[in-house]
C-alpha positions as CSV (number, residue, x, y, z in Angstrom):
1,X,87.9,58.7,99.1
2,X,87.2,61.8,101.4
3,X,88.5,65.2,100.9
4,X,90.5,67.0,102.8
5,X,88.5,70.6,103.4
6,X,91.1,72.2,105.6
7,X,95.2,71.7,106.9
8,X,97.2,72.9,109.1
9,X,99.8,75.8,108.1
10,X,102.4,77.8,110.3
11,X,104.1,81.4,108.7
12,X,104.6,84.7,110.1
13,X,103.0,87.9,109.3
14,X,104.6,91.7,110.3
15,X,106.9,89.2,112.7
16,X,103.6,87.8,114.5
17,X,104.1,83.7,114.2
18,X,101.1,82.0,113.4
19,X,101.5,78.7,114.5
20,X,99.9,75.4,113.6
21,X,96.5,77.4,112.3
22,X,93.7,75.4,110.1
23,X,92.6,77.3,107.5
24,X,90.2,75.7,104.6
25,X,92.1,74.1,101.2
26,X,90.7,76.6,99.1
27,X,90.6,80.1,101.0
28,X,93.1,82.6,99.6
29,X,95.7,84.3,101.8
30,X,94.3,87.7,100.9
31,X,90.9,86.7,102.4
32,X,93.0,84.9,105.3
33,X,94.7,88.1,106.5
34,X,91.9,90.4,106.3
35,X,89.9,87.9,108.6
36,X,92.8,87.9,111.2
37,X,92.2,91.4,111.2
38,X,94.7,92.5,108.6
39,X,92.8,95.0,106.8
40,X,95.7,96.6,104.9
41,X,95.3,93.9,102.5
42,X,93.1,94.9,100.3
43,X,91.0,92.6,97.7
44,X,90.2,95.4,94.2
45,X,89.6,93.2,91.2
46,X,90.5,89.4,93.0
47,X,92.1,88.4,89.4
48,X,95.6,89.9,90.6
49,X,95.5,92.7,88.1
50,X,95.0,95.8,90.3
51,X,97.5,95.2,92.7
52,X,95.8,96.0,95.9
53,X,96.3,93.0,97.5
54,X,100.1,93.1,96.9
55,X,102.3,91.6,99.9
56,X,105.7,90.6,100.7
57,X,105.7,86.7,101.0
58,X,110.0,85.7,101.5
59,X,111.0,88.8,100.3
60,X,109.2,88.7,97.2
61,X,106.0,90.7,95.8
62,X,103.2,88.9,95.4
63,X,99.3,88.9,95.1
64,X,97.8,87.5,97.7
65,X,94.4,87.2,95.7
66,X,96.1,84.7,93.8
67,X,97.6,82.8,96.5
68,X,95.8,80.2,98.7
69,X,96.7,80.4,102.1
70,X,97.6,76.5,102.4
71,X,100.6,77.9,99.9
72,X,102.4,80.1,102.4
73,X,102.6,77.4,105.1
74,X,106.7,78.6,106.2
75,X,106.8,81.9,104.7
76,X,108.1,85.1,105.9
77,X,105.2,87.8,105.1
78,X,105.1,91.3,105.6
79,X,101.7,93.7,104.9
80,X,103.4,96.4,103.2
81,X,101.0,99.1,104.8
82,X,102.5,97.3,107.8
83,X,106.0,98.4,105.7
84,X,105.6,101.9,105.2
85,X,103.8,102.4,109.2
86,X,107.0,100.9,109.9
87,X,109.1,103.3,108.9
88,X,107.0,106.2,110.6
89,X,108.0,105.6,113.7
């Protein structure tokens, strides 16, 4: 039996769809989003504790060091320095 080292996931992120992207089984969404070039997420301690990695996923707070991207295939998620930028304008 093979393993499956990637799927395919579709979400939205600041209201930007993402649609039908691979990304690998075991990659967390923090890690994700900064490589999309989504630096507001930052990674501090990776074990969830600090809270710098803190994002809106479906309206809840969440830490996005803990999630694996695979997880957040139909979600809602908004960077919350994308939040507060927002709300500048």
């Amino acid at each position: 039996m093979s393993a499956k080292n990637s799927v395919n996931i579709s979400f939205s992120v600041n209201g930007e769809n993402f649609d039908d992207v691979t990304v690998p089984t075991r990659q967390h969404l923090a890690d994700y989003l900064r490589s999309q070039g989504l630096t507001g997420t930052h990674l501090g301690c990776e074990q969830g504790a600090c809270g710098a990695c803190t994002i809106e996923m479906d309206g809840v707070a969440v830490r996005s060091c803990l999630i694996l991207a695979s997880q957040a295939n139909g979600s809602s998620i908004t960077c919350l320095l994308y939040t507060s930028d927002a709300a500048d304008e």
